[in-house]
C-alpha positions as a Markdown table, in Angstrom:
| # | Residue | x | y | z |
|---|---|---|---|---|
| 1 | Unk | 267.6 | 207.5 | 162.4 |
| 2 | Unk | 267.8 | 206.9 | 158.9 |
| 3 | Unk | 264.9 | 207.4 | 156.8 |
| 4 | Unk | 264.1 | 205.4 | 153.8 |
| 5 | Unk | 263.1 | 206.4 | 150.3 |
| 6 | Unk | 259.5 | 205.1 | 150.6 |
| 7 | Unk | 259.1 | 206.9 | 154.0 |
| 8 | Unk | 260.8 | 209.9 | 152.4 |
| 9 | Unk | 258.5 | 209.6 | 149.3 |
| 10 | Unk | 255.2 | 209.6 | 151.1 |
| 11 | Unk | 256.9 | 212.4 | 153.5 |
| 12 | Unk | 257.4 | 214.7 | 150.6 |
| 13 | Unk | 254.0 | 213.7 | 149.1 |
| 14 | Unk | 252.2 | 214.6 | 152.6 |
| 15 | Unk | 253.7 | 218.1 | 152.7 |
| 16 | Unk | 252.5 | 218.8 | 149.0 |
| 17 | Unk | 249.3 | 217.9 | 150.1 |
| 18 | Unk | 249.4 | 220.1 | 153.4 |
| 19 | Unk | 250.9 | 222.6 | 151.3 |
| 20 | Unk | 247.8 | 222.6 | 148.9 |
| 21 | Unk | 245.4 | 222.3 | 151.5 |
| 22 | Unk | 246.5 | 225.4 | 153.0 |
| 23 | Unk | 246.1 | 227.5 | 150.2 |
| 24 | Unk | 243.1 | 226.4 | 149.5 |
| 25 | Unk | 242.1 | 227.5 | 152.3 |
| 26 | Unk | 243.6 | 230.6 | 152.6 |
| 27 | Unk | 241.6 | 231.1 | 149.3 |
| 28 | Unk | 238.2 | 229.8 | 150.4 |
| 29 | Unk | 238.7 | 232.3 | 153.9 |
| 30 | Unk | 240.5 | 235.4 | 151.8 |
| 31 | Unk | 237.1 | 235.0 | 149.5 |
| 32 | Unk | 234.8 | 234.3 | 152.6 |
| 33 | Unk | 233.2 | 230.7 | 151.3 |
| 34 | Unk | 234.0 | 229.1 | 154.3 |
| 35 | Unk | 230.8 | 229.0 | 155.8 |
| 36 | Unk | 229.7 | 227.9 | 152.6 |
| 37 | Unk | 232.4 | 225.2 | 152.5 |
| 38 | Unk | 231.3 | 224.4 | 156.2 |
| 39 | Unk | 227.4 | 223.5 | 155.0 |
| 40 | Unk | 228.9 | 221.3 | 152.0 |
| 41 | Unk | 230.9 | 219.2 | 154.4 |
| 42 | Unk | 228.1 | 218.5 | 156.7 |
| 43 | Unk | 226.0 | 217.4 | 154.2 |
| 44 | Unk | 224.9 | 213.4 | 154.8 |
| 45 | Unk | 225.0 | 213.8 | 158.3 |
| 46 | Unk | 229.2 | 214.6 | 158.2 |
| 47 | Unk | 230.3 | 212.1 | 156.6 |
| 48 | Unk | 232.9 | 213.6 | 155.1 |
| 49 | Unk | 234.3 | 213.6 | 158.6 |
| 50 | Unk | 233.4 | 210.1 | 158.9 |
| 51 | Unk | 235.4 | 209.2 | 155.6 |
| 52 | Unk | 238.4 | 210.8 | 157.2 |
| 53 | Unk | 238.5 | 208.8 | 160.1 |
| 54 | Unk | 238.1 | 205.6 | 158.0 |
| 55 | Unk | 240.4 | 206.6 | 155.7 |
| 56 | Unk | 242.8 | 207.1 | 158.4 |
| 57 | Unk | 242.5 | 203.7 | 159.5 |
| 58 | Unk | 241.9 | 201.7 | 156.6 |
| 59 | Unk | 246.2 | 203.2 | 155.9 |
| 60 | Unk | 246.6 | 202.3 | 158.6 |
| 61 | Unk | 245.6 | 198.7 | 158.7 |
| 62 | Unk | 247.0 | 198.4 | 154.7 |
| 63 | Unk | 250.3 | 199.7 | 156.0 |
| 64 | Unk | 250.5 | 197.4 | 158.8 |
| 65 | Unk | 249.0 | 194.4 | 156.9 |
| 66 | Unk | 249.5 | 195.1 | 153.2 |
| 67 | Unk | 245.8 | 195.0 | 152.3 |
| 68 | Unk | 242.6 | 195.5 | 153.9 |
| 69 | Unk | 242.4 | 199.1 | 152.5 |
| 70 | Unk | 239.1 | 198.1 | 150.1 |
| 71 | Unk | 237.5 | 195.9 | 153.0 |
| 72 | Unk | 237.5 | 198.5 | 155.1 |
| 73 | Unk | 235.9 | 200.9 | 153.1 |
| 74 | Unk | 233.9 | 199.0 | 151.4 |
| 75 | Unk | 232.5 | 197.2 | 154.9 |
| 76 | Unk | 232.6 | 200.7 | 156.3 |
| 77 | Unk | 230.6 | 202.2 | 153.6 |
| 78 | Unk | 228.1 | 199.5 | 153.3 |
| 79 | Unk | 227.5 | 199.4 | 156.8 |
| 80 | Unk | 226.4 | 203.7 | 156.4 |
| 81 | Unk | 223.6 | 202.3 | 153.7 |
| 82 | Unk | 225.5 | 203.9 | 150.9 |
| 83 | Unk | 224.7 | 202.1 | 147.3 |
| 84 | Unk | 227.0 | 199.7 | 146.4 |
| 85 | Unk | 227.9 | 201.5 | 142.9 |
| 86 | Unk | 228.9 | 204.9 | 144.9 |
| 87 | Unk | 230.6 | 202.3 | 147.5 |
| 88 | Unk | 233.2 | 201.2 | 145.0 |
| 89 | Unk | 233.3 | 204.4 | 142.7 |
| 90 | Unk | 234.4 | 206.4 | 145.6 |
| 91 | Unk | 236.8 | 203.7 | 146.8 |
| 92 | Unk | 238.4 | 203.6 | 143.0 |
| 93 | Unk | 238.8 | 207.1 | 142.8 |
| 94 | Unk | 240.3 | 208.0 | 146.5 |
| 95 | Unk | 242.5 | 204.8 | 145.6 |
| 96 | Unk | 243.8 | 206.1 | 142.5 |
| 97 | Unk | 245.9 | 208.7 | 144.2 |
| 98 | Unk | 247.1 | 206.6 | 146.9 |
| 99 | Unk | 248.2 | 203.3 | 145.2 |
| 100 | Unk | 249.8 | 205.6 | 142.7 |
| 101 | Unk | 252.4 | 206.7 | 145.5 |
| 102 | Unk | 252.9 | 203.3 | 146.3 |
| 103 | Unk | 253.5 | 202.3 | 143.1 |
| 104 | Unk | 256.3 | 205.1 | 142.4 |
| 105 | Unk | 258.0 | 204.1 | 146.3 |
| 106 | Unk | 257.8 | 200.1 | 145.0 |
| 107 | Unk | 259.3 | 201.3 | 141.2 |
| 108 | Unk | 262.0 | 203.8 | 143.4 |
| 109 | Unk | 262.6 | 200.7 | 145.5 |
| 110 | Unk | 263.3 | 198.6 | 143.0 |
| 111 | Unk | 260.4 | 196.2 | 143.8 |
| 112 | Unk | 258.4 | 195.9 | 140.7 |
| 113 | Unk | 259.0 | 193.1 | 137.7 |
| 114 | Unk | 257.5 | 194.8 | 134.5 |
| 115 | Unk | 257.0 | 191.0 | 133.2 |
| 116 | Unk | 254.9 | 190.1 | 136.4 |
| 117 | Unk | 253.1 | 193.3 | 135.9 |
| 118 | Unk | 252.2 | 193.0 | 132.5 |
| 119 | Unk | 250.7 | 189.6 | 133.6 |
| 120 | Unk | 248.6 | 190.7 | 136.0 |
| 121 | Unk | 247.5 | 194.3 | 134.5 |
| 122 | Unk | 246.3 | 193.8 | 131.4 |
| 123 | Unk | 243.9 | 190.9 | 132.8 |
| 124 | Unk | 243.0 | 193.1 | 135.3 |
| 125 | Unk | 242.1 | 195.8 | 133.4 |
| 126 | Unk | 239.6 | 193.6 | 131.5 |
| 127 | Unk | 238.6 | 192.0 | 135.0 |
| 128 | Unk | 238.2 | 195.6 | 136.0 |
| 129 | Unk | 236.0 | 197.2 | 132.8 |
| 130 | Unk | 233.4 | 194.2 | 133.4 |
| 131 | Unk | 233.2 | 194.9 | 136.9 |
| 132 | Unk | 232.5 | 198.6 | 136.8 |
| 133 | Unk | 229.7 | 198.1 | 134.1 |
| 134 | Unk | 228.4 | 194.9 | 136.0 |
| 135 | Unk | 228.0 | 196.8 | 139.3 |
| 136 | Unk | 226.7 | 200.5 | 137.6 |
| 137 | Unk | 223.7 | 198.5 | 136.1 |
| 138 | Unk | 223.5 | 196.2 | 138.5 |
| 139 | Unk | 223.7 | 198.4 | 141.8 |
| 140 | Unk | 221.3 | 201.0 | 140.7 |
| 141 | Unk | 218.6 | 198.4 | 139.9 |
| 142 | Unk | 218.8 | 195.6 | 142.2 |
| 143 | Unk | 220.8 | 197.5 | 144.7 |
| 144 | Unk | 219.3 | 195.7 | 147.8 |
| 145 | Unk | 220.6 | 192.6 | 146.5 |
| 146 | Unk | 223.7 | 193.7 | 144.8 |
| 147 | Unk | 224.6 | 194.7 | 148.4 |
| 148 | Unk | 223.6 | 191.5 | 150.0 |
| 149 | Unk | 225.9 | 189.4 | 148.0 |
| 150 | Unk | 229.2 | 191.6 | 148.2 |
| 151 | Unk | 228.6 | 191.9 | 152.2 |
| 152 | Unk | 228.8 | 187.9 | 151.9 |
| 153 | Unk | 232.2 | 188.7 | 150.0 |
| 154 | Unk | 233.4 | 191.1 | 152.7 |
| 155 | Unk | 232.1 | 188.5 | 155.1 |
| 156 | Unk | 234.3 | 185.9 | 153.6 |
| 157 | Unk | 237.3 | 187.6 | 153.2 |
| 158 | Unk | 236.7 | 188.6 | 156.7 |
| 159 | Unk | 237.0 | 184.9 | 157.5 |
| 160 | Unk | 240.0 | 184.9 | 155.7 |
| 161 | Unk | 241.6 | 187.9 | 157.9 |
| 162 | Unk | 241.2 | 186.3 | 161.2 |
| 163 | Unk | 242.2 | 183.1 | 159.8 |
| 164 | Unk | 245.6 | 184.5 | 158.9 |
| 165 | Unk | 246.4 | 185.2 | 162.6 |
| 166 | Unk | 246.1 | 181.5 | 163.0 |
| 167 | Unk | 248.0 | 180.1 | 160.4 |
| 168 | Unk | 251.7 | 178.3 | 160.7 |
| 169 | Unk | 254.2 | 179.6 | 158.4 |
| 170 | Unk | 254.9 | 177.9 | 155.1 |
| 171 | Unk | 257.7 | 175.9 | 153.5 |
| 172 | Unk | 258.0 | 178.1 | 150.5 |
| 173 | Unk | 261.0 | 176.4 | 148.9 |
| 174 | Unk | 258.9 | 175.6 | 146.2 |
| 175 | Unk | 257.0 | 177.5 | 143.8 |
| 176 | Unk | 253.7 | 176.7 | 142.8 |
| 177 | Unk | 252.6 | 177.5 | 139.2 |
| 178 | Unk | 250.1 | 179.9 | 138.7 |
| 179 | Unk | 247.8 | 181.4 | 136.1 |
| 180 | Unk | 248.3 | 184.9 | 136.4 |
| 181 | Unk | 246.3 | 185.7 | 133.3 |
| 182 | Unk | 243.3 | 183.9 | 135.3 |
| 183 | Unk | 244.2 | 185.6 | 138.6 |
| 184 | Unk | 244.2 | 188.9 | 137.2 |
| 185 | Unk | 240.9 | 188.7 | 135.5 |
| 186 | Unk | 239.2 | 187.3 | 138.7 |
| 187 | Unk | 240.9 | 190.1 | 141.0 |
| 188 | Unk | 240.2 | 192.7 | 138.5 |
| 189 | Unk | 236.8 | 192.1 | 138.3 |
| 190 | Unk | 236.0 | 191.3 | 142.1 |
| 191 | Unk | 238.2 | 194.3 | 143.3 |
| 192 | Unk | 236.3 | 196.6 | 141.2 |
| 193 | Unk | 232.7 | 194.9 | 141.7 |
| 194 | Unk | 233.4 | 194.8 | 145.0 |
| 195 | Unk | 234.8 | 197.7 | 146.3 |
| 196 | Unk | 238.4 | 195.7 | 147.5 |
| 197 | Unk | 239.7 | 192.0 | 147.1 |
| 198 | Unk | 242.5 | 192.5 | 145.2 |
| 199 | Unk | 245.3 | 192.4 | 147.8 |
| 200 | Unk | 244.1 | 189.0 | 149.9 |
| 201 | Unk | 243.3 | 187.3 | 146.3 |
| 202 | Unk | 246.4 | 188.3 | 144.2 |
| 203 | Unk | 248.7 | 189.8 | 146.5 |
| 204 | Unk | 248.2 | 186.7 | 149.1 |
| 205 | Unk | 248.1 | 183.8 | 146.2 |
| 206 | Unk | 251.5 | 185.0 | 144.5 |
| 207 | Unk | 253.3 | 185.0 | 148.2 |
| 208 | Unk | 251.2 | 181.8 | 148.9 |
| 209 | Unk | 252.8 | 180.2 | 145.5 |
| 210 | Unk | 256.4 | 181.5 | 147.1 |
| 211 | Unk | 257.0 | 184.4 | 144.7 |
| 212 | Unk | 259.4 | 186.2 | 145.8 |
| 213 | Unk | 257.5 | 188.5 | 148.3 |
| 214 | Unk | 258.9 | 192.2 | 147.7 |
| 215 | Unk | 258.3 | 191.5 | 143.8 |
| 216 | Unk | 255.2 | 189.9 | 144.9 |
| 217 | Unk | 253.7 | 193.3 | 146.7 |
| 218 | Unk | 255.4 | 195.7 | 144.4 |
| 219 | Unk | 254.2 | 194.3 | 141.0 |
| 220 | Unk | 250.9 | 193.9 | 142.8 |
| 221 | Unk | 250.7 | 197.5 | 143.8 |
| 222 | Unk | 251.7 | 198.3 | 140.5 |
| 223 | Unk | 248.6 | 196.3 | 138.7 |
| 224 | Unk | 246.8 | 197.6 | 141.1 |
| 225 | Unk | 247.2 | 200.6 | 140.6 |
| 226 | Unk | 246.2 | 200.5 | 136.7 |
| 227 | Unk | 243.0 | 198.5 | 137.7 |
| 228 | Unk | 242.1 | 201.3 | 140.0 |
| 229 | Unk | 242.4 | 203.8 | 137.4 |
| 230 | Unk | 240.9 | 201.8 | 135.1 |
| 231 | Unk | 237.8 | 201.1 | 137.2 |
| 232 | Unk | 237.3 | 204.8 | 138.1 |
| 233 | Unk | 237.4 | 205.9 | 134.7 |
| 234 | Unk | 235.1 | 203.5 | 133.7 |
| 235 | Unk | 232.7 | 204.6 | 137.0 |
| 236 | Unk | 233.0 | 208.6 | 136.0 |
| 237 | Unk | 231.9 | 207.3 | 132.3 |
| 238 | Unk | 228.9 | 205.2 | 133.4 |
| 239 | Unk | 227.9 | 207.2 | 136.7 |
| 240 | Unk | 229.8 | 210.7 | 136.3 |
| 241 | Unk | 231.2 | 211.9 | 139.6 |
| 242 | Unk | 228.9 | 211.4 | 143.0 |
| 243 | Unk | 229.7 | 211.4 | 146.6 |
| 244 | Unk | 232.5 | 213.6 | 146.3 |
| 245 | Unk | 232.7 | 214.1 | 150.0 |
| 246 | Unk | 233.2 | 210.4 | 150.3 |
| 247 | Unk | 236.1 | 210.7 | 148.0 |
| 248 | Unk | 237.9 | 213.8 | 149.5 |
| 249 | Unk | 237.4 | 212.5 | 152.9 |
| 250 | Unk | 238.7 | 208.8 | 152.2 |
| 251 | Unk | 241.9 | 210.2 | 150.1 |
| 252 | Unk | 242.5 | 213.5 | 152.6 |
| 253 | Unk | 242.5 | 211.0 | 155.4 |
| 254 | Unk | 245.3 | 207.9 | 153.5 |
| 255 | Unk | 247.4 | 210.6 | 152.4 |
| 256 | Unk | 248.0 | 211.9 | 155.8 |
| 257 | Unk | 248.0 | 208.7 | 157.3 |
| 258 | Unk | 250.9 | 207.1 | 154.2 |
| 259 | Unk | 253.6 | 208.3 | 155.6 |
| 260 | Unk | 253.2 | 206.8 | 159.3 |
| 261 | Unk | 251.7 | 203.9 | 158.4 |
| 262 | Unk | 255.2 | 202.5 | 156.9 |
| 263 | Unk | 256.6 | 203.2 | 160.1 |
| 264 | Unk | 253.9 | 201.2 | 162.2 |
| 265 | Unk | 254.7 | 198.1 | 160.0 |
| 266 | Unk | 257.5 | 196.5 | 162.0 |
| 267 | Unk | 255.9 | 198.3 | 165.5 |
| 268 | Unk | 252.0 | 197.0 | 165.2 |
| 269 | Unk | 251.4 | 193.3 | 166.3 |
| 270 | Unk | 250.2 | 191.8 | 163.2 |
| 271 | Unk | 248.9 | 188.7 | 164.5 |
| 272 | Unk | 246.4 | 191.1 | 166.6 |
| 273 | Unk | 245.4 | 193.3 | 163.8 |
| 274 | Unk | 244.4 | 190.5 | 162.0 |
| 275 | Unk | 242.2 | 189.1 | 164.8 |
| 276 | Unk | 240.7 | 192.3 | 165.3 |
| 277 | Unk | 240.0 | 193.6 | 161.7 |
| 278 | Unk | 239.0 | 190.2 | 160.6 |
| 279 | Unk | 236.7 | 190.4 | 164.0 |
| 280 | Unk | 235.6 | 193.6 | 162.8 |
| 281 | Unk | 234.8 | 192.9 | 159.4 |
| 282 | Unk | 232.8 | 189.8 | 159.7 |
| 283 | Unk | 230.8 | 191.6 | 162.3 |
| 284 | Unk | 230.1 | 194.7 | 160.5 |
| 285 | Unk | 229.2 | 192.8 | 157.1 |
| 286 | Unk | 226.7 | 190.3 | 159.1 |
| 287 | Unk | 225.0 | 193.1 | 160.6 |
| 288 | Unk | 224.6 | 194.0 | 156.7 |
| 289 | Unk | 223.6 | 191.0 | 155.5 |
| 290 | Unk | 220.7 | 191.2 | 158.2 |
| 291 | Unk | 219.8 | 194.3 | 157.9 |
| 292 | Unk | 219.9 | 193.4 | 153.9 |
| 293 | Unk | 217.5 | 190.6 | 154.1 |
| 294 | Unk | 215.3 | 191.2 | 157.4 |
């Protein structure tokens, strides 16, 4: 079986990361911290653990479906009562290291149009400043609500998930005009406000407006990619670095996951995983809402 360069990319990138793990610990045991490294990780009731296993399957469900990585996490994480700042600064930062090895398999691939890029990453970087600063002040004072109204967000664009499984396919002969300066300040902004958005807004609307669709997801993972960096520099400036279990756990476990869940794309049933993550979101983010308000 032939492999292809993406799969051999996030292969290669999988082994570094084993490889760095492993000395790591080899270190932490040669230096006998590992019991000490074993009391950190338990900390918050393991949910570094926890993060690993969504991380896991929030790849898996973005590799199968080409977005749903943020709604997961964020859903996930709202769900466990964190804030909704930490919710998305943790999200931004674990994201930065995994949309950046999409973004260099999409650019290897040949999938990326710099002017389409340019379009949607420069909006999107304004979108995304705004968003940071709106949700640092906003979710450490009015937290409560802050969380409320993005767990209506997750709750819509769990809507939007399970609709997609019921959907007929689309005469895409022509292409709709869009304003990509408009959409990349609105995904910009939501994704990082948020916690997730971007892929079902921008991603969706450009394929929606027949772009052609492997320019479509590669410039898209491009932008997004400078958004997410964007967005977690501007968190580490406004909040400086918290939950870092969260982080480790939700990168440790997207990183392992990368290279498999390219594979799983043509394998999974999409039309399934869209009924049963949409399903899963909306029912997760409603038992938010309630336990938000009630």
């Amino acid at each position: 079986m032939v492999i292809s360069q993406k799969i051999q990319f996030r292969l290669n990138v999988l082994f570094i990361t084993v490889a760095v793990l492993a000395i790591i610990f080899l270190s932490l045991y040669s230096l006998g911290y590992l019991d000490e490294l074993e009391i950190i990780l338990a900390k918050d009731n393991y949910i570094f653990y926890w993060m690993l296993l969504v991380g896991v399957f929030a790849e898996v469900v973005a590799g199968s479906m080409g977005m749903g990585y943020g709604v997961i996490c964020t859903t996930t994480l709202l769900f466990l009562g964190i804030p909704p700042h930490a919710v998305s600064a943790s999200i931004h930062s674990a994201e930065s290291f995994t949309t950046a090895a999409g973004s260099i398999s999409h650019i290897k691939l040949k999938n990326v149009s710099k002017s389409l890029v340019k379009k949607l990453a420069i909006p999107a970087i304004i979108g995304a400043i705004i968003g940071a600063i709106s949700l640092t002040y906003l979710g450490e004072y009015y937290s409560k609500i802050t969380k409320t109204v993005i767990s209506f967000y997750t709750l819509y664009l769990g809507i939007q998930i399970l609709s997609n499984a019921f959907k007929p396919k689309q005469n895409k002969a022509l292409k709709k005009k869009t304003n990509l300066t408009r959409l990349g300040i609105i995904g910009g902004f939501i994704d990082s406000f948020a916690g997730g958005g971007w892929g079902p807004l921008v991603t969706g609307t450009l394929i929606k407006n027949a772009f052609t669709p492997r320019f479509a997801v590669g410039s898209s993972t491009v932008a997004k990619f400078i958004l997410t960096v964007t967005a977690a520099v501007t968190f580490f400036l406004t909040l400086g670095i918290q939950h870092w279990n969260i982080i480790l756990g939700l990168l440790i476990g997207g990183i392992i996951t990368a290279p498999f869940s390219a594979m799983l794309t043509a394998k999974l049933p999409v039309k399934n995983m869209f009924i049963i993550i949409g399903t899963l979101v909306i029912v997760m983010s409603s038992i938010t809402i309630y336990k938000s308000v009630f």
